[in-house]
C-alpha positions in Angstrom: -11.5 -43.1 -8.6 -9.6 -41.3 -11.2 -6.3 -42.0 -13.1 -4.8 -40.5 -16.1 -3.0 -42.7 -19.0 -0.7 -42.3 -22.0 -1.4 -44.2 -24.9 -0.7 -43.9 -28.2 -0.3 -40.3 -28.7 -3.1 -39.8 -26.4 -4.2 -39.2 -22.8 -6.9 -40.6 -21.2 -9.0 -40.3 -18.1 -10.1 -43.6 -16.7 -13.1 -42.8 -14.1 -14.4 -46.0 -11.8 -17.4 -45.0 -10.2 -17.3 -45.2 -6.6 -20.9 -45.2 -6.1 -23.4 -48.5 -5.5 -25.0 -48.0 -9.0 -22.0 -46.6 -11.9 -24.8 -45.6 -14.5 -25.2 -42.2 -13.2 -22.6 -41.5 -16.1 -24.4 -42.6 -18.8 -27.7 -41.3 -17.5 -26.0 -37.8 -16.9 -24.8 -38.2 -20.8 -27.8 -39.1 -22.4 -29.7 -36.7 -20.2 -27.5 -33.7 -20.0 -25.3 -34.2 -22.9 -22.4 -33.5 -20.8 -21.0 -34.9 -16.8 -19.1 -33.3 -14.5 -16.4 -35.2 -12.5 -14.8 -34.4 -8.9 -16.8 -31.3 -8.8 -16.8 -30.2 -12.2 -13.1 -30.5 -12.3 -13.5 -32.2 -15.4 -16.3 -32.0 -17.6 -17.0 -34.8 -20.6 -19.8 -34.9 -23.5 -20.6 -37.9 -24.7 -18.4 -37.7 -27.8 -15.3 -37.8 -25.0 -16.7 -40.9 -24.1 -14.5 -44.0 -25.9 -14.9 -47.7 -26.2 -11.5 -50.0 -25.9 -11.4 -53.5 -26.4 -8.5 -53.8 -23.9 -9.0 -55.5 -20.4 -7.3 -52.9 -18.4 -10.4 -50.8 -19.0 -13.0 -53.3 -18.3 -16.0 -52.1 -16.0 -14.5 -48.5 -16.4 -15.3 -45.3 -18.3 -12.5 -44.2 -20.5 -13.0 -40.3 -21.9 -10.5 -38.9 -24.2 -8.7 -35.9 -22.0 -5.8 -34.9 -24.6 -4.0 -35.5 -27.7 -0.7 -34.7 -29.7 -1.3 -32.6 -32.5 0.3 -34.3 -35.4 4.2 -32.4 -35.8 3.7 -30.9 -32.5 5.3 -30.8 -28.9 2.5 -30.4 -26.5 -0.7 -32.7 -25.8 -3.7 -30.3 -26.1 -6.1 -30.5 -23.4 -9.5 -28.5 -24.7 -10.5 -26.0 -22.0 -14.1 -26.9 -22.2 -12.9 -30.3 -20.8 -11.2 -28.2 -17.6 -14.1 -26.2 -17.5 -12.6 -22.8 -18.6 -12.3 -20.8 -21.6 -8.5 -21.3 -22.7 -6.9 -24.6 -23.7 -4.1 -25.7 -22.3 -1.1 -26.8 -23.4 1.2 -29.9 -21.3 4.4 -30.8 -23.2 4.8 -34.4 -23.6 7.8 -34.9 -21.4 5.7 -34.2 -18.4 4.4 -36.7 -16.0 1.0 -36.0 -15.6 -1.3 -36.8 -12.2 -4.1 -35.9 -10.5 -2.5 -33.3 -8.1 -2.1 -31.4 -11.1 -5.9 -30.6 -11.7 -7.3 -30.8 -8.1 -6.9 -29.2 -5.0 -7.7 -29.9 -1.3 -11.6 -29.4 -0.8 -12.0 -30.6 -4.6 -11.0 -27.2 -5.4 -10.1 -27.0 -9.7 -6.6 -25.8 -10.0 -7.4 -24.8 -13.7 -10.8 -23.0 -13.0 -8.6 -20.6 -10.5 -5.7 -20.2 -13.4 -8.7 -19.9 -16.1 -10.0 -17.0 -13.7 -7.2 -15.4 -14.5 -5.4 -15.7 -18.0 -6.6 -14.3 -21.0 -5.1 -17.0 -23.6 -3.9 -20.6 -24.6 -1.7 -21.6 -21.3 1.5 -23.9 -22.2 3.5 -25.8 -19.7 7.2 -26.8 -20.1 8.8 -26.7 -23.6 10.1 -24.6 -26.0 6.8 -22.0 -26.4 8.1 -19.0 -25.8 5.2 -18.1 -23.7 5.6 -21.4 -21.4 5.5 -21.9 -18.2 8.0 -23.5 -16.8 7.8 -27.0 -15.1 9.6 -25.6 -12.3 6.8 -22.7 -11.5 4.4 -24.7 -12.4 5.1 -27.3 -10.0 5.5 -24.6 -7.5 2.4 -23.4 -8.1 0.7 -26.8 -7.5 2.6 -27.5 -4.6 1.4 -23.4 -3.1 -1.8 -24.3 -3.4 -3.6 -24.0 0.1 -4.0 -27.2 1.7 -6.7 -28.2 4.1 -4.9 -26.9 6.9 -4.4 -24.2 5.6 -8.1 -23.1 4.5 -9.0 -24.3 8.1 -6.6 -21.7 9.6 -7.5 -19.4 7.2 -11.3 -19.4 8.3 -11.0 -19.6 11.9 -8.6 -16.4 11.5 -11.0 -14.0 9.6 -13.8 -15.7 12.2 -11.3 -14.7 15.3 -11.0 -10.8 13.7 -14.7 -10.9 14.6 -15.1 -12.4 17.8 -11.8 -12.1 19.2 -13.0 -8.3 20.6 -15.4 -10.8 22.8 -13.6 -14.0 23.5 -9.8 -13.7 24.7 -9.4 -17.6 23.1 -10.7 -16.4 19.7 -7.9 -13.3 19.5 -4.8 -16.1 19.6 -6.1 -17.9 15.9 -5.2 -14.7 13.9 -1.4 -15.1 15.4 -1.2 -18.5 15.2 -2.4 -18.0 11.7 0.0 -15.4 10.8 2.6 -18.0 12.4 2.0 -20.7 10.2 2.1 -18.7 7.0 5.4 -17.5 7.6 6.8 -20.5 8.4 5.5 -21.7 5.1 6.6 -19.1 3.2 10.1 -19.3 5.0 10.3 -23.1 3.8 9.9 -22.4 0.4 13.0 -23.4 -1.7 13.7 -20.4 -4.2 13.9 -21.8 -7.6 16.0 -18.4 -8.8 18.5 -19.3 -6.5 18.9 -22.7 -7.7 19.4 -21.6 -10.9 22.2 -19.4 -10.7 24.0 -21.3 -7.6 26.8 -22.8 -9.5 27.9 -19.5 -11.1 27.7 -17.5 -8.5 30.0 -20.3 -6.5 32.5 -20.1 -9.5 32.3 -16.2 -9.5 33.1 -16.2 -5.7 35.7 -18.5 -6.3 37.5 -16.5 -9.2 37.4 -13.7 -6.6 39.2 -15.8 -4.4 41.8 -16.7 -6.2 42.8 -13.4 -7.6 42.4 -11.8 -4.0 44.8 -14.4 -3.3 47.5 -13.8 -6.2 47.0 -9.7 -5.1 48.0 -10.7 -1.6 51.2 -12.5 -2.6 52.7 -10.1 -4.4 51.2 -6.3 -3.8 54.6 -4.7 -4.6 53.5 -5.2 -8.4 50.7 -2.9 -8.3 51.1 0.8 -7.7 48.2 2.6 -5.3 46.3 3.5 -7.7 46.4 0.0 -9.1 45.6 -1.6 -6.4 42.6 0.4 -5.1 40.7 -0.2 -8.1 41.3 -3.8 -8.3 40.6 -4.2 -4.9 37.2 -1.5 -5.5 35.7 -4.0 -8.3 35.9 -6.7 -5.5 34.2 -4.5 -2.9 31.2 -4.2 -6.2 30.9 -7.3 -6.2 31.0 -8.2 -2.3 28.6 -5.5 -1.5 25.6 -5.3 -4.2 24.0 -2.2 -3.2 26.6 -0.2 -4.2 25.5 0.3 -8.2 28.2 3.2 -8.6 31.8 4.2 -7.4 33.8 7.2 -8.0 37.2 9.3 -8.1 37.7 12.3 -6.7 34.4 13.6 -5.4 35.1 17.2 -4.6 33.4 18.2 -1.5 33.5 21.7 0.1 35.6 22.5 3.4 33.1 25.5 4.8 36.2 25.8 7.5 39.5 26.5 5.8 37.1 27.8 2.5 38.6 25.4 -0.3 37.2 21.9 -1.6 38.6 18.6 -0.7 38.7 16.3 -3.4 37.8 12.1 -1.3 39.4 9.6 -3.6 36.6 7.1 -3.6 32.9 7.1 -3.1 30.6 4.4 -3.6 26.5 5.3 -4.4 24.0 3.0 -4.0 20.5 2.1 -5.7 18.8 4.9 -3.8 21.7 7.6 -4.8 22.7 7.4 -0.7 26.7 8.3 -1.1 29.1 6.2 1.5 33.0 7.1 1.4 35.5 4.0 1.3 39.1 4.1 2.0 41.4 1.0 0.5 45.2 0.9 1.4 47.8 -1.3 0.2 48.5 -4.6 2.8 51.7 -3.6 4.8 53.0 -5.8 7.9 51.9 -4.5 11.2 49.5 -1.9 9.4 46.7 -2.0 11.8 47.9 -2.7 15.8 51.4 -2.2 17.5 53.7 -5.5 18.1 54.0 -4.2 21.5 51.7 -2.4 24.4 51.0 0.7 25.2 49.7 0.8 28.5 48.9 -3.2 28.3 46.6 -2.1 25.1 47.9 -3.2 21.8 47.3 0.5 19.9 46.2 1.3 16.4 49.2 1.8 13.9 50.1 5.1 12.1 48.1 3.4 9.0 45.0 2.9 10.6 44.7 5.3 12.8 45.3 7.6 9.7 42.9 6.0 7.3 40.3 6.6 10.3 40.9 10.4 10.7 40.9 11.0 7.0 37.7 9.0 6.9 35.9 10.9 9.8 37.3 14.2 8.3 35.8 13.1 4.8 32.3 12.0 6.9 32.0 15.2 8.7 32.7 17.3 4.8 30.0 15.2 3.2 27.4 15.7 5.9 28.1 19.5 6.2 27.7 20.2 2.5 24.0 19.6 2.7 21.7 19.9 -0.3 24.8 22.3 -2.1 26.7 19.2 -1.7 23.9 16.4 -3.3 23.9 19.1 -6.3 27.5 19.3 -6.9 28.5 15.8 -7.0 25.7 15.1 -8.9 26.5 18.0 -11.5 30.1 16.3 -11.2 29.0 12.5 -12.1 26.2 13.0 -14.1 27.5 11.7 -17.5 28.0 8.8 -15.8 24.9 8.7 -13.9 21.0 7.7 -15.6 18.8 11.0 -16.2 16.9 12.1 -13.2 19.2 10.0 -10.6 20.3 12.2 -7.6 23.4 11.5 -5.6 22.0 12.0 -1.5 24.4 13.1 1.7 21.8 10.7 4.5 24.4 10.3 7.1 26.9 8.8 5.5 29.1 6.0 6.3 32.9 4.8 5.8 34.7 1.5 5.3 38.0 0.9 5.7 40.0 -1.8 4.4 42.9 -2.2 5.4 46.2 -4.5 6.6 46.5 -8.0 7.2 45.2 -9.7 10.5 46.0 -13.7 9.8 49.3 -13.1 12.0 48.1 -11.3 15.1 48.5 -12.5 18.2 44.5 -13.7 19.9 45.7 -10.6 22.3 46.1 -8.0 19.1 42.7 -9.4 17.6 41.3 -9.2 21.0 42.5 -5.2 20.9 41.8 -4.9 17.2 38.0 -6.0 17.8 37.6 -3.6 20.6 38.9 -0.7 17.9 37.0 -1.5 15.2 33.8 -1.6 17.8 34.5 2.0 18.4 33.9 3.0 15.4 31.2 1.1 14.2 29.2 3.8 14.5 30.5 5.7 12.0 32.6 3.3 9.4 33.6 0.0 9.5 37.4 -1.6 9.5 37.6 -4.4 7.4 41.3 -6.0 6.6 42.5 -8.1 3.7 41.6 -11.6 5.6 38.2 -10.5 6.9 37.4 -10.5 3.2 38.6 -13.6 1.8 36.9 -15.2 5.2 33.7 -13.2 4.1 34.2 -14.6 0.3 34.3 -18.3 1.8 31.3 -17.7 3.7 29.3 -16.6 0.9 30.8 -19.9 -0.7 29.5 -22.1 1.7 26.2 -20.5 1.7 25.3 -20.8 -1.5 26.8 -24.8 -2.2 24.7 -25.7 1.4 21.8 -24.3 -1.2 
């Protein structure tokens, strides 16, 4: 048996021998110079080897495993003791236990990490090179278990015999099954991290969404589309760029158009996005037409522009990519290229939180139409989208 204990600026492993007769140690020292413990997990010479008058270690062999450098941070556990060519570096804040050194099948957590660094590994602290507790820990807790080397084995034996044996071909799936249900349960430690600002960022948005909406006289068209445009930025990451009055050529009537709002994403893919000021009544008619509740003036505008805009874009070709990149390229990084790949339109528009469930009902059924082409989103489906993302990141 095998613990580890802090004492005095020190850490020490305490090994019990489980076998009948516990000299093998000293044999293995005075024979060899050196022992190896839980499959040369640790490694000892007989200068490691320490003598304590205290009962605690009675019947016990007591080998010193690390120490604090005097002034310094960190107990330093020499790498010949771990069996690899590095030392390594835990700070003294850290709990230390066996599950840090040694895997299922006695398998040396360090000797795998040794395999692959090419200095002095520190964990936790101020170093500037440290590992983090947090990865660290992950790391430990990553390592495959039992079950997992088990599955593991029969899976590469199954890619062998499963072209003879129709039981052997279901291990490589079942495999597969399990380590994606592992990897699926992983917590994400990034997340974690930045969870409470992104909840306070979401929240801001909220709010000032919310002030917009109360009084959108104040704000002029222009105004509000760009307000409302550094929301969309923020609600919908892939879009790294957006921009004014992209000119676009109209091959039918021979002039250029000029579409008052793209948005470009990572990949330079260009998407067109039309935002109007909230009006009562902007999106479906109070009463029927035919028993249908029908798209308003304002929407069923916005939606003809936008198609008109889509159809522009997607005509202009590779003449197109050029010019709007010649157009935006101070403002775009050297070598990016703006791309016409079927492009798509959103909408947002009007204010849906006093519709009738019959004029949503009809709205829905609009909006599904399109969906194809561009999407409709109004003024409530984004603060509804905003709380969403709230409670998705606070159920973290």
């Amino acid at each position: 048996m095998i613990t580890l204990r802090k004492k005095d600026g020190k850490i020490f492993l305490i090994y019990k021998p489980d076998q009948a007769d516990p000299n093998w140690v000293n044999a293995s020292l005075k024979d060899d110079g050196e022992v190896f413990l839980r499959s040369k997990t640790f490694t000892f010479k007989s200068e490691d080897l320490l003598k304590f008058d205290d009962e605690s270690f009675k019947e016990e062999y007591v080998f010193l495993f690390a120490e604090i450098e005097t002034g310094n941070e960190y107990y330093k556990v020499l790498g010949r003791r771990l069996g690899i060519s590095y030392d390594v570096y835990f700070h003294k804040d850290i709990k230390l236990s066996l599950k840090y050194f040694l895997a299922p099948y006695n398998i040396s957590i360090f000797k795998k990490i040794g395999r692959l660094i090419d200095s002095d590994l520190y964990i936790a602290g101020d170093n500037t090179n440290a590992l983090s507790v947090e990865d660290f820990n992950g790391l430990v807790k990553n390592f495959p278990s039992t079950y997992e080397l088990q599955k593991y084995t029969d899976a590469r034996l199954s890619a062998v015999l499963g072209d003879y044996f129709s039981s052997a071909s279901q291990v490589n799936e079942k495999y597969t099954q399990y380590m994606n249900k592992k990897v699926s349960a992983q917590d994400s430690q990034i997340s974690k991290i930045f969870k409470e600002l992104e909840v306070e960022k979401y929240k801001e948005i909220i709010q000032k969404l919310e002030r917009m909406l109360q009084q959108p006289e104040v704000f002029n068209e222009k105004q509000w589309q760009l307000e409302i445009l550094d929301i969309v930025l923020l609600l919908f990451p892939k879009y790294v760029y957006a921009f004014e009055n992209a000119v676009v050529r109209d091959a039918y009537q021979n002039k250029n158009r000029k579409l008052d709002l793209i948005l470009v994403d990572a990949d330079g893919n260009v998407d067109v996005i039309e935002i109007k000021k909230p009006f009562d009544e902007a999106i479906v008619s109070s009463g029927k037409y035919r028993d249908n509740h029908v798209p308003k003036r304002e929407l069923s505008g916005s939606i003809v522009q936008l198609e008109k805009y889509i159809f522009h874009l997607s005509k202009s070709g590779k003449k197109g990519e050029e010019k709007l990149t010649e157009q935006f390229k101070q403002s775009l990084p050297q070598s990016f290229e703006i791309r016409i790949t079927n492009p798509l339109g959103l909408i947002i528009v009007g204010r849906s939180n006093n519709l009738t469930n019959e004029q949503k009902a009809d709205f829905e059924v609009i909006k599904r139409k399109y969906k194809h082409l561009l999407d409709i989103v109004t003024y409530d489906d984004l603060l509804a989208r905003l709380k969403r993302i709230i409670a998705a990141w606070e159920s973290r």
